[in-house]
C-alpha positions in Angstrom: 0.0 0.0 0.0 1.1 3.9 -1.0 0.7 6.6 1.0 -0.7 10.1 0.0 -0.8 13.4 1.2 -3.8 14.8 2.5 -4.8 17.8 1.0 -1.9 20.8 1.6 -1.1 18.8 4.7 1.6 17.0 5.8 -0.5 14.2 6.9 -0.1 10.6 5.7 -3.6 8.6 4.2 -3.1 5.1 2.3 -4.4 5.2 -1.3 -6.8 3.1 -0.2 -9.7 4.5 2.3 -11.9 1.7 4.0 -15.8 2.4 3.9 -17.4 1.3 7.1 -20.7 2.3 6.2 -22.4 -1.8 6.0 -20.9 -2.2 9.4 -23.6 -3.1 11.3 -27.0 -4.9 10.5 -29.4 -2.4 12.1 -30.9 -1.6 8.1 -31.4 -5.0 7.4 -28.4 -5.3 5.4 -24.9 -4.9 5.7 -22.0 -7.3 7.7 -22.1 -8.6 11.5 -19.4 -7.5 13.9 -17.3 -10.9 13.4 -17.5 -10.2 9.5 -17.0 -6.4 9.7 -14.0 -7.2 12.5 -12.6 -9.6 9.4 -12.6 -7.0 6.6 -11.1 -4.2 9.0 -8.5 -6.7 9.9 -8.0 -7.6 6.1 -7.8 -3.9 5.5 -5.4 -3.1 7.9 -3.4 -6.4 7.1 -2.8 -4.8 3.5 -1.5 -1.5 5.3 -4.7 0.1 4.7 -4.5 3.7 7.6 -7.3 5.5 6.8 -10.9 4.6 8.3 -14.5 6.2 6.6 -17.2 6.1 8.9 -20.0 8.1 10.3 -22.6 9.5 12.5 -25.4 7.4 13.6 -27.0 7.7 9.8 -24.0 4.9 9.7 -26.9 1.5 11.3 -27.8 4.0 13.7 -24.1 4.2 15.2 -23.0 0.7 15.1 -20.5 1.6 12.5 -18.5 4.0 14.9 -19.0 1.3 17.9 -17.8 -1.7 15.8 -14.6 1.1 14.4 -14.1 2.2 18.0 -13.4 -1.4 19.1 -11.5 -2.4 16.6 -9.0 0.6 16.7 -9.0 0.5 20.4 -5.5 -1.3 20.3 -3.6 0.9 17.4 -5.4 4.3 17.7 -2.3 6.0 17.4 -1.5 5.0 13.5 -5.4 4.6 12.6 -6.3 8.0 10.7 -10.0 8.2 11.6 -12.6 9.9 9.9 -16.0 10.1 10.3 -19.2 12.5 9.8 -21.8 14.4 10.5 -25.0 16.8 9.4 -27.5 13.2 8.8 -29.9 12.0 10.9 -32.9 9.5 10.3 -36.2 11.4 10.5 -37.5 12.1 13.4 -38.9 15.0 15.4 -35.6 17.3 16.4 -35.1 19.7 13.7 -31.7 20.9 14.9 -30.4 16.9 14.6 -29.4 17.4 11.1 -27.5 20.4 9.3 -24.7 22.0 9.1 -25.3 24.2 12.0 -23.0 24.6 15.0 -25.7 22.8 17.1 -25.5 19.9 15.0 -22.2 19.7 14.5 -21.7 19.8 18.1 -24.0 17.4 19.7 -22.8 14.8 16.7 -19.1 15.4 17.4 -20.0 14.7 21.1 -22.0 11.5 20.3 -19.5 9.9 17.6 -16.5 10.7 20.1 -18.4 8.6 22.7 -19.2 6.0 20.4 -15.6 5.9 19.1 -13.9 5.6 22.9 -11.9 8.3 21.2 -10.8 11.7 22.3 -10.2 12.7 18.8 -11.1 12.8 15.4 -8.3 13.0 12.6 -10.6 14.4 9.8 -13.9 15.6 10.4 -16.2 15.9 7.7 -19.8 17.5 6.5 -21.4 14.8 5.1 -23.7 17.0 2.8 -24.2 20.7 2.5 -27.8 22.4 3.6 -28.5 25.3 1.7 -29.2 26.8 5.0 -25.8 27.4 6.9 -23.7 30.2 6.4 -20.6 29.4 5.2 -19.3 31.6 8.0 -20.9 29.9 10.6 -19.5 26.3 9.7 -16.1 27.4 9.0 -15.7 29.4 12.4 -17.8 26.3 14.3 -15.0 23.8 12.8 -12.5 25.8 13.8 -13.5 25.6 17.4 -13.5 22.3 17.3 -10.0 21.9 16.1 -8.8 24.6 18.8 -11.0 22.4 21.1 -8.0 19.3 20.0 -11.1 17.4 19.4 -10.3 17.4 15.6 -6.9 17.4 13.5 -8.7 18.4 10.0 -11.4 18.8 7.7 -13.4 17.6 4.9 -16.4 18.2 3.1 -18.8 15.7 1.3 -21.4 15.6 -1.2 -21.0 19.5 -1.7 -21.2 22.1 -4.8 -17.8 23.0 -5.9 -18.8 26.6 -5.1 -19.8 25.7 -1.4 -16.5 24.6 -1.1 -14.4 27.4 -2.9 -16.3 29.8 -0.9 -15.3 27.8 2.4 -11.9 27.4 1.8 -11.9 31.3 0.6 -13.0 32.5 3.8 -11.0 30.3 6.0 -8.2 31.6 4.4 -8.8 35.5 4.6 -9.7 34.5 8.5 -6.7 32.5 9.5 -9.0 29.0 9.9 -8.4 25.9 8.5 -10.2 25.8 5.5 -11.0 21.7 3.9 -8.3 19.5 3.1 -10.2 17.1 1.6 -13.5 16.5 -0.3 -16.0 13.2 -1.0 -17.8 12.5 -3.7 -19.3 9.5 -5.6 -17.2 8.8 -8.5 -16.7 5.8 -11.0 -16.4 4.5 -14.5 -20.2 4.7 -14.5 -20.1 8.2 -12.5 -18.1 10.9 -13.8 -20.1 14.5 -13.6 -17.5 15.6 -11.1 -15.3 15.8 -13.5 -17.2 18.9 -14.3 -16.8 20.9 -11.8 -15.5 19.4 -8.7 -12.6 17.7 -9.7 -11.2 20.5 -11.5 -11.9 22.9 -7.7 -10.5 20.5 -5.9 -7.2 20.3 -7.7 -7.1 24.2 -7.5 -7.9 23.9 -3.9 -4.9 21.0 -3.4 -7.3 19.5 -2.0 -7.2 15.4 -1.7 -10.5 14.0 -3.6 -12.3 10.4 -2.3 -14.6 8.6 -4.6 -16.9 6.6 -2.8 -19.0 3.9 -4.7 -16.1 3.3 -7.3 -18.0 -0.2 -8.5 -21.2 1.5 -8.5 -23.3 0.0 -6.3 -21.6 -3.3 -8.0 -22.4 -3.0 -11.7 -18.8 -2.2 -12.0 -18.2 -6.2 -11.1 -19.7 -7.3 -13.7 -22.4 -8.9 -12.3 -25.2 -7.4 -13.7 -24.1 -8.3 -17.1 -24.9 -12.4 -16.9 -28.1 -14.1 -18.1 -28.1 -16.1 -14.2 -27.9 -12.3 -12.6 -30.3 -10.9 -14.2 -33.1 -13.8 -14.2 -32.6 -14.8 -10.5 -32.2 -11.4 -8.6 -35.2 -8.9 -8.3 -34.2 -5.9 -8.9 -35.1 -2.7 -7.1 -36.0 0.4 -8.7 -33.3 2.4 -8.1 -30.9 -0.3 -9.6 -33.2 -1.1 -13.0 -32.6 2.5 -13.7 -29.1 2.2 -13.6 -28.7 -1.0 -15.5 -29.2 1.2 -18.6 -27.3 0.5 -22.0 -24.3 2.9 -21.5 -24.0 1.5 -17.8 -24.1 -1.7 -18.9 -21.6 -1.2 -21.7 -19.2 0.1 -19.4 -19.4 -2.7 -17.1 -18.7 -4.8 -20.5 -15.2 -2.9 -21.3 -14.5 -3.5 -17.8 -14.8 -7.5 -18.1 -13.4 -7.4 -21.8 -10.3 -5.6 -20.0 -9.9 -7.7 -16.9 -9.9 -10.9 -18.6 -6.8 -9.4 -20.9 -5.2 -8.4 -18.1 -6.4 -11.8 -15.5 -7.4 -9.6 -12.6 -11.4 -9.4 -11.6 -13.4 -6.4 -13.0 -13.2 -4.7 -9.7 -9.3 -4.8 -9.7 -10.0 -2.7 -13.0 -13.0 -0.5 -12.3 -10.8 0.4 -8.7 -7.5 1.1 -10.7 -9.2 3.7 -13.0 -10.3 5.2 -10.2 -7.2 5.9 -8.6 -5.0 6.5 -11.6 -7.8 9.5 -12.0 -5.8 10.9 -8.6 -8.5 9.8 -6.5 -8.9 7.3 -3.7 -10.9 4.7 -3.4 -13.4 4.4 -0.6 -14.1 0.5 -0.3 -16.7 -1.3 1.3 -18.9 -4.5 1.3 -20.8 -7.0 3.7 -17.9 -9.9 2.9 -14.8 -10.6 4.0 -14.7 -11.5 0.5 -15.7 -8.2 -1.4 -12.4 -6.4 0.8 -10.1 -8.8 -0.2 -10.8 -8.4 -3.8 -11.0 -5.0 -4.1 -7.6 -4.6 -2.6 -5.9 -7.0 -5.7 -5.8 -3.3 -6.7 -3.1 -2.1 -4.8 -0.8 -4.3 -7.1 -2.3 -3.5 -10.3 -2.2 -0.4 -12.8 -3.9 0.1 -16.2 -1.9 0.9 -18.9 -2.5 3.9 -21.3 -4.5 1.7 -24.2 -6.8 0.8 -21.2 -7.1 3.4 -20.0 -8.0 5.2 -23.2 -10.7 2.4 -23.9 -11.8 3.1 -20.5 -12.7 6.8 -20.4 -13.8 6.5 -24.4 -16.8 3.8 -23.6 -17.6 6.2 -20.2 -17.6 9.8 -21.5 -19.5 12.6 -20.5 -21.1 15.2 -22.1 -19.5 18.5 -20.3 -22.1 20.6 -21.1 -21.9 25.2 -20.7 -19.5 26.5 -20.3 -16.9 23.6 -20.8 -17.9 22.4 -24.3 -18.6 26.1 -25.4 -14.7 27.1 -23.8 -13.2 24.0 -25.1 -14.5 25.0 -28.9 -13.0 28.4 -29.3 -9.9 27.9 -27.7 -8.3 28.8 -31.0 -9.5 33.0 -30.0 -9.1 32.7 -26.3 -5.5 31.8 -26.8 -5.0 33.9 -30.0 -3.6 30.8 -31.8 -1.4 30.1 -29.0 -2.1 27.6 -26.7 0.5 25.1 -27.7 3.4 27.1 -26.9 1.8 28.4 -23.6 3.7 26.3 -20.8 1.4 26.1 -17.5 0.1 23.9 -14.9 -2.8 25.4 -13.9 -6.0 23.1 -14.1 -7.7 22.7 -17.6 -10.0 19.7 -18.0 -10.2 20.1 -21.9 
């Protein structure tokens, strides 16, 4: 396992993030504690450091008691992150947000349910139209000054939430994000858009989770036994479309070239895209395969397949920029040497 830098910080991650969310059974779904214990251990076995988790949105908090255990012993070289702003329904409007109430009485609750004292990265799970900027930047900060958290990340965000974050973080003297989540595959590229190309500006470290896409990405979905013995729900006929599915196709046609399991291929892309992989599943199983990636890397041709059969439409401004680059760079882009971020 490789190490990266977080962010603009001088902080250590593995390439390699391990999703906790399906630890716990409370949703009727996901891995018992003996299982969960198994693909933590696997994980950590690999050299795996850096631990996803959250509130109790996570089966009700089980996640961050199974995590809390299992860290108990090596707390010291675990980098821990977990979440808050969800909460199931229910009749306290001031549980979920982005609010300094929230973010307190969650970081109070996960710290207890953690046996921790700390947290290394602390992250908004999703932004709420209704916070001030202002207000969660400055409420963050206390926690850090509190030494109840090291550092920050944002998930599930606009990319001009988090500019504007970071932006007044740094005209304050906080800590603005190091780090940013969002869901991103062969299947899902649209942050490619926008996101991808702030957080680079930012130096900000990116995490993709649901790199296999809810599984399509593992070629399941695309055999005759798959589809005629499993009932699909509705969310997943919708994504079993033809593009989808054809993308899952190059996948398999490219791991059996290469004799490593479509996940091995679908989880390289990912990282080679400068992102890492947040990796989950309910067996010991799903781990150990998705960590053959750590020893694997797509060539150029493959990759080339790869993002041809999964492109994007970019839409305005991109596509409109990307057309009369010949006038915006007066003929000269060729010989203009830079290395600021340009995602044409």
């Amino acid at each position: 396992m490789n190490y990266k830098l977080l962010g603009n910080t001088g902080l250590r991650v593995s390439e390699i993030a391990l999703g906790t969310m399906t630890f716990g059974t409370e949703a009727g779904w996901g891995a018992d504690k003996e299982t969960s214990q198994q693909m933590y251990d696997a994980f950590i076995k690999a050299s795996g450091n850096f631990i996803d988790t959250a509130n109790e949105i996570y089966t009700g908090g089980t996640s961050e008691k199974f995590v809390g255990e299992f860290i108990k012993s090596e707390r010291d070289s675990i980098v821990l992150g977990t979440k808050y702003t969800d909460a199931m329904p229910g009749t306290d409007p001031n549980r979920a947000g982005n609010s300094r109430k929230s973010m307190m009485q969650s970081l109070h609750r996960s710290l207890k349910r953690l046996d921790t004292e700390y947290i290394d990265i602390f992250w908004l799970h999703s932004w709420d139209f209704m916070s001030p900027v202002e207000e969660v930047m400055q409420s963050l900060n206390d926690m850090i000054r509190q030494g109840k958290v090291l550092y920050l990340g944002i998930s599930d965000a606009p990319a001009w939430v988090i500019s504007k974050a970071n932006m007044y973080a740094r005209q304050n003297g906080l800590t603005p994000f190091e780090a940013s989540q969002i869901e991103y595959s062969l299947i899902q590229r649209t942050g490619e858009r926008e996101l991808l190309p702030m957080a680079k500006d930012e130096g900000m470290t990116t995490l993709a989770w649901s790199p296999l896409s809810s599984g399509i990405l593992t070629g399941k979905y695309n055999t005759d036994d798959e589809k005629g013995t499993r009932r699909l729900d509705v969310s997943e006929f919708a994504a079993l479309s033809e593009r989808n599915l054809g993308i899952a196709a190059k996948v398999i046609e490219i791991a059996r070239k290469n004799e490593v399991s479509p996940a091995t291929v679908a989880i390289s892309f990912v990282k080679q895209q400068g992102l890492i992989p947040i990796l989950g599943g309910t067996k010991l199983r799903h781990i150990e395969s998705n960590l053959e990636s750590i020893d694997f890397e797509l060539n150029s041709d493959d990759i080339a397949l790869l993002q041809g059969e999964s492109t994007i439409e970019m839409g305005f401004p991109h596509d409109f920029l990307k057309a009369t680059q010949a006038v915006t760079y007066g003929g000269q882009l060729e010989n203009i040497i830079h290395t600021r971020p340009n995602i044409y």
